[in-house]
C-alpha positions in Angstrom: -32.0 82.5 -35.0 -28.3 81.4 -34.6 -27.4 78.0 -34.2 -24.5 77.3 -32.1 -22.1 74.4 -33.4 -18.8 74.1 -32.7 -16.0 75.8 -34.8 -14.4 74.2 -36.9 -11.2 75.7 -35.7 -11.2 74.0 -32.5 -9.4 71.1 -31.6 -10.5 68.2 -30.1 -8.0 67.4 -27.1 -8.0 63.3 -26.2 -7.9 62.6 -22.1 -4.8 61.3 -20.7 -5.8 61.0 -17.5 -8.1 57.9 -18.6 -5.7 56.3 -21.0 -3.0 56.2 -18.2 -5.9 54.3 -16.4 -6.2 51.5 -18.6 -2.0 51.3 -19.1 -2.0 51.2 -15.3 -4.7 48.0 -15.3 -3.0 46.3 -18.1 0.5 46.7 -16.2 -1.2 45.3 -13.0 -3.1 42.4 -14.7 0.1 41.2 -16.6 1.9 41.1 -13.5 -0.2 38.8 -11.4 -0.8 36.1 -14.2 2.6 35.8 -15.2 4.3 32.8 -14.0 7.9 32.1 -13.4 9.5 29.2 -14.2 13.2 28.2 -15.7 13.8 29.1 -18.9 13.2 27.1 -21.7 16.5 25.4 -23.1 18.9 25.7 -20.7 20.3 22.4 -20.5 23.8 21.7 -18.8 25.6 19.8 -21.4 29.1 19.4 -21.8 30.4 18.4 -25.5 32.6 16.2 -26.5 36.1 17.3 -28.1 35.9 14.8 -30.5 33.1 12.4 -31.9 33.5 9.3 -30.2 33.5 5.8 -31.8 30.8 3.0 -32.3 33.5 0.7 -30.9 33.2 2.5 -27.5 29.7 2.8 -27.3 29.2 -0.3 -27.5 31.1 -1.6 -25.3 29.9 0.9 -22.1 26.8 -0.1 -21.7 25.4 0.4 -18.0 22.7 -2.0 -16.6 19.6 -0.3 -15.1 19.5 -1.4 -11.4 16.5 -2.3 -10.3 16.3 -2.4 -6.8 13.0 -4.5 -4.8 11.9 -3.9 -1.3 9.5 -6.5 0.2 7.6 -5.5 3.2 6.2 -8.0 6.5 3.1 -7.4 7.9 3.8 -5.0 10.6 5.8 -2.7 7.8 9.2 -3.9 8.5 11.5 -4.8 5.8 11.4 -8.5 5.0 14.0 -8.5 2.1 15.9 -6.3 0.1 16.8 -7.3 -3.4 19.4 -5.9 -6.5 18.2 -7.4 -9.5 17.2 -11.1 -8.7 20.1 -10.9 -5.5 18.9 -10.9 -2.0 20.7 -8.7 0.1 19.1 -10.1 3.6 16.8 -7.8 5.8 19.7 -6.8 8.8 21.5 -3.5 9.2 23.7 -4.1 6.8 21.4 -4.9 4.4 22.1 -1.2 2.8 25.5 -1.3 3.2 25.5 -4.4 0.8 23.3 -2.4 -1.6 25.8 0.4 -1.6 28.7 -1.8 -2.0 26.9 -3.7 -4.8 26.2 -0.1 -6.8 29.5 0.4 -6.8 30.4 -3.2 -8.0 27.7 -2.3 -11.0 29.2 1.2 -11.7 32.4 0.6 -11.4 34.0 3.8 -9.7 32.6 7.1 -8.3 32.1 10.1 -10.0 32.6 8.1 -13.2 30.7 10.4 -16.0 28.7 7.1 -17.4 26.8 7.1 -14.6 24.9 10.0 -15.3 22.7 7.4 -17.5 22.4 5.0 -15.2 18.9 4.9 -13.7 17.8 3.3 -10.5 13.9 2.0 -10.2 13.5 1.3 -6.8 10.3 -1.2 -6.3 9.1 -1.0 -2.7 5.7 -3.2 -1.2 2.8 -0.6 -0.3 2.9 -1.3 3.6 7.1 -0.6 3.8 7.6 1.8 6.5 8.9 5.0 4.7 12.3 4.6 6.4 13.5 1.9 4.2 12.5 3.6 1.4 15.1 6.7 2.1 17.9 4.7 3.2 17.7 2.6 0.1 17.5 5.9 -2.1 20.6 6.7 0.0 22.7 3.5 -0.6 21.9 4.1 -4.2 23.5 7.5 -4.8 26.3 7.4 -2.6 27.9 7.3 0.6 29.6 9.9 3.1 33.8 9.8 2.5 35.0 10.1 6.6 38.6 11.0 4.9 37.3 13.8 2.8 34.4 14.6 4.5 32.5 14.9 1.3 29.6 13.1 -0.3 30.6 10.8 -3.2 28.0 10.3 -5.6 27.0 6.9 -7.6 24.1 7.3 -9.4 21.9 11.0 -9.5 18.4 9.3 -11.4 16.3 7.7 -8.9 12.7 6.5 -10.2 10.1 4.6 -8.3 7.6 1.5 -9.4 4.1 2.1 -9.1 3.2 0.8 -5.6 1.5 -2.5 -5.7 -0.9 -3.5 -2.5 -0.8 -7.2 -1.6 -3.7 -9.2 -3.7 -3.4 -7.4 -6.4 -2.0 -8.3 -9.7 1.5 -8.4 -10.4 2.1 -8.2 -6.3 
């Protein structure tokens, strides 16, 4: 009786076809869980030519602005404050808060500013509206001459809102 059993002579061939399988999965899986986002480090920073003094450091030292909104009851702006100023509650209220940012930074575009932070603190029941046109009096204002923007201040933060009765309100 003969037993058959393979020869030792023949080669055992691997299968591509399921290997390219698994390659082609892998591929596929990768490519819907990766996520996009900005690269890691890329910073714009522009470097000094020379190490500035203490002296000068010192002496540039740019308030933070804080800026306080106080709503009525029907969601209407009672006041409008800079700091412990009240700028009123009319139309021109803003126009005083732009002019007043101006005052505190001294001129646009001046590279300082890029610091300076504005917190603006606005009551819980303020109508929206108020909220974006102080924002706006805070970074800048439209030039008619030059028909460009000119930018005070680019870092805008908000307070927590506060609701009326609670603490700190």
């Amino acid at each position: 009786m003969k037993l058959r059993g393979k020869k030792s002579d023949d080669k055992i061939e691997t299968q591509m076809a399921p290997m390219i399988d698994v390659v082609f999965q892998l591929l596929i899986f990768f490519m819907l869980t990766l996520k996009i986002i900005e690269p890691e480090g890329d910073f714009n920073i522009n470097m000094p030519i020379a190490a500035p003094s203490q002296q000068q450091n010192d002496e540039i030292n740019l308030p933070d602005i804080k800026v306080r909104l106080e709503a009525a009851e029907n969601g209407l702006l009672n006041s409008l404050k800079l700091g412990g100023q009240n700028l009123g509650n009319d139309e021109n209220a803003f126009l005083r808060l732009n002019a007043e940012i101006l005052k505190i930074i001294g001129r646009p575009g001046n590279p300082l500013t890029k610091d300076v932070e504005v917190e603006i603190d606005a009551d819980y029941g303020l109508n929206y509206e108020y909220v974006i046109r102080a924002v706006s009096a805070c970074t800048g204002r439209f030039d008619q001459n030059s028909k460009q923007v000119v930018r005070y201040v680019e870092k805008i933060k908000f307070a927590p809102p506060r609701r009326e009765g609670a603490p700190g309100a």
